[in-house]
Structure formats: structure tokens, C-alpha cells
N, C-alpha and C positions, 0 to 999 in steps of 0.2 A: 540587316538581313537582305539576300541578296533576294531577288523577284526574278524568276522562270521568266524567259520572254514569251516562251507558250502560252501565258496567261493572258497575254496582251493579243489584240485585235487590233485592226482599222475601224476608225467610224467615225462620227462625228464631222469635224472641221463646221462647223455653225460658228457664224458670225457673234460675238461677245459685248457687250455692253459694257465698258470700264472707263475708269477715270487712268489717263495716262501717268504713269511715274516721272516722267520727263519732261515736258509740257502743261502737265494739270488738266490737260484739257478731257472732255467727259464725251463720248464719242460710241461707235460701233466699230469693234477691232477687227480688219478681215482677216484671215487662212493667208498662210504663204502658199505662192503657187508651187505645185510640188511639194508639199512639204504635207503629209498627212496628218491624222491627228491620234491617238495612241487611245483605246479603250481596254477598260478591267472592271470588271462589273458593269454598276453603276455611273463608272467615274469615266472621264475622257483626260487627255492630255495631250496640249497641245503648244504651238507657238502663232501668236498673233501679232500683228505690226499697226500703229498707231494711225489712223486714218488722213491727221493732218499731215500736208505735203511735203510742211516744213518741219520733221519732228521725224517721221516714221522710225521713232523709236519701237526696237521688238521689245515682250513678252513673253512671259513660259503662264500660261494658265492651266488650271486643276479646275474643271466644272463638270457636272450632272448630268441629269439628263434631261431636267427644265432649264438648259442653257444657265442657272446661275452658276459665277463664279464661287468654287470654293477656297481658291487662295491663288494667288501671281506671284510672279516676280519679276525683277523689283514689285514690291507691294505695292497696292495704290495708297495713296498718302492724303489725307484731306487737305482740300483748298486751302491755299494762305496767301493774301495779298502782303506784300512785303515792303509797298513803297510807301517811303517818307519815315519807315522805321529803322532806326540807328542799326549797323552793318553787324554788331555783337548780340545786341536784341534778338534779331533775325536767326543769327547762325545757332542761339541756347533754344529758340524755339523751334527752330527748324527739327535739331534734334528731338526735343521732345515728338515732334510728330512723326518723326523715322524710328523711335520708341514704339510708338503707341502702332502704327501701319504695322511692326514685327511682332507686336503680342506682348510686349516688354512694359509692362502697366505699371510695376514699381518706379522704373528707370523713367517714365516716363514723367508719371508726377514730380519727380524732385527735377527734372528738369524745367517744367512747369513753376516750379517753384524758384528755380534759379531767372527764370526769366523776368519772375516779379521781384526778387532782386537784382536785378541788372536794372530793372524801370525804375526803382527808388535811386538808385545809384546815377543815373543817366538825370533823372528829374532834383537830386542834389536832397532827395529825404532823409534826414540822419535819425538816429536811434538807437537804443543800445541791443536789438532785434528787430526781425522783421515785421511783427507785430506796430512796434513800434514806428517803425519807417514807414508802416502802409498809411499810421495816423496822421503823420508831418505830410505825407504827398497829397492830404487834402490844402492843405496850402501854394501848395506851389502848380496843380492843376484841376481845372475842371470838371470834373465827373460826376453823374448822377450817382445817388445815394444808393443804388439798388448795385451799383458796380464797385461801387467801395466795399460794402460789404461783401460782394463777391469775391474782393480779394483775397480776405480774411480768411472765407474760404476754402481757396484756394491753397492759401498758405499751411490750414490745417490738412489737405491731403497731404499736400507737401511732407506738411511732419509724422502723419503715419508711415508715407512711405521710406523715410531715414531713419525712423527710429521704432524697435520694437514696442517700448511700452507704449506707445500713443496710439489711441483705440479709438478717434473720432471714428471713424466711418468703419465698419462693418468688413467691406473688404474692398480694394483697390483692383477694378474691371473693368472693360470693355466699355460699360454705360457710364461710370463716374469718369474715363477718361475724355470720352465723347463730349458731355457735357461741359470737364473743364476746360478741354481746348476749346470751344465755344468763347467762353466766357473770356477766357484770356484772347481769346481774337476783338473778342468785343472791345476789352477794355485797351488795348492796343490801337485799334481803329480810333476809339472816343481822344486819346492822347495824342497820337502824330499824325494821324489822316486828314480828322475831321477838319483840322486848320488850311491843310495843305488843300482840300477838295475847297473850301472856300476860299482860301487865296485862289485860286484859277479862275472860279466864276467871277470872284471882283477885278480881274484882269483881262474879262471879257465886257465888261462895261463899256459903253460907249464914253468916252474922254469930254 
């Protein structure tokens, strides 16, 4: 439906509080000079550009009239440290959280799910499911018991959101994906980081 430009007013342009799409970085977005900012009711509309100097990636934001954001683009995407995790790892989760940043909560789970198969597959856990391969990769790494069972978890969003009959969880939103990105960062960090963050400190040893 097309929108009367008569509707629209100037106002706004306020400084925006976001986490960058491009940088990650979590900042106060300014106003383009010249560049106004569009109001319709309650809502404003505008473009903002990324604070840091080396980044000033733009913005299109939709916000209020308490300055919060009600939707960007590019979305904001939750934080993800990426280093020391295998290059394929990275790119199924990545996904998953460019899923979950667009509203896409099915799509995102089974991605989520595909990234815990890539870590059995990467860590060499075999099985004849992924149930199964979450049990072998207590052999072959380190994890506290509260993350393993995490994974299972996980696994079971995973299989509601591939398949209709499977009714574990209620419904696939907003809060279960938050949560399981979490969990899957966690368990990610415990496997490739925590070795890499301690080889560094033992190579600041004095000799």
C-alpha cells in the first residue's frame, strides 16, 4: 500500500543507541548532516551512520518517540567472537544469527542445529544421529555437564523446528532463540577459545 507523503513530517533526527551491523560495535548513531529524519505519527524515520571512524557504516532506523529503536537495517545482529573457531562453524552460525536479527526463528533454530552438527563432525563424534554424536563428543572434549546437556537441548529446538510432529517446546520465538544463541556461544567459546585464550597467557610467561 502506497503511503501519502502528506502524512509525513520532519522531526526527530535524535541520536540512536544501536549495536552496528558492520563492526558489532554498540555505540550512539549520529544524524547525517542534511539529511532529516521522516515522522508519521508516533514513529520517525531516519538514516544514521556508525560512530566509529573506521566503520561509519550507515543505517535506516524506525524509532519512537522514547528514542527506542523499532527495527534497522541491516538489522542489528547479536555479538559473536569468531576467533579460533573453524571457518564453516562460523559461517552455519553466523547464519543462524542473520536468521534470528530478521525474525526468521524457525530458520534459525535448525541452523543452530546444523552448527552443532558441524562441531561433532569437526571434533570427529560419530553416531547414527545427532543425539547420538552429542554422547561420543564427551570423549573427545572437555565440557562442563550443564553444556552438554545444553546441547541436547538444543538439538531438540532444532528438531521442532524441521519437523512438524515434534512438539518439545511450545513455540519457536524471540526468547527460546536468544537464549539458544547464548548457549551455543557458550558452548563454542568452552571448545575452541578457552585453549587458544590459555595458550597466549602461557606464551607470556617469562622463559
Amino acid at each position: 500500500m502506497l503511503v501519502k507523503l502528506k502524512q509525513f513530517s520532519v522531526g526527530g533526527n535524535r541520536p540512536l543507541s544501536l549495536r552496528c551491523p558492520a563492526c558489532r560495535k554498540t555505540g550512539t548513531f549520529q544524524t547525517i548532516e542534511n539529511v532529516h529524519d521522516l515522522r508519521t505519527g508516533d514513529i520517525f524515520l531516519g538514516q544514521r551512520f556508525c560512530p566509529d571512524p573506521s566503520c561509519r557504516a550507515q543505517v535506516f532506523c524506525v524509532y519512537d518517540l522514547q528514542s527506542n529503536v523499532v527495527k534497522s537495517y541491516p538489522p542489528q545482529r547479536i555479538d559473536f567472537d569468531s576467533k579460533a573457531i573453524p571457518a564453516t562453524i562460523v559461517k552455519t552460525f553466523e547464519e543462524a544469527l542473520s536468521c534470528q536479527a530478521e525474525g526468521m526463528h524457525v530458520a534459525a533454530a535448525i541452523m543452530i542445529r546444523r552448527t552443532l552438527e558441524e562441531l561433532c563432525q569437526d571434533k570427529g563424534a560419530t553416531g547414527a544421529n545427532l543425539k547420538a554424536r552429542v554422547n561420543t563428543l564427551q570423549s573427545s572434549v572437555v565440557l562442563p555437564q550443564g553444556l552438554l546437556a545444553a546441547m541436547d537441548d538444543l538439538r531438540l529446538l532444532g528438531n521442532d523446528a524441521a519437523h512438524i510432529e515434534a512438539q518439545t517446546y511450545d513455540a519457536i520465538g524471540q526468547d527460546e532463540l536468544e537464549v539458544a544463541i547464548e548457549l551455543t556461544k557458550e558452548i563454542l567459546k568452552a571448545v575452541y577459545q578457552l585453549d587458544d585464550l590459555l595458550g597466549r597467557l602461557r606464551a607470556l610467561k617469562k622463559t
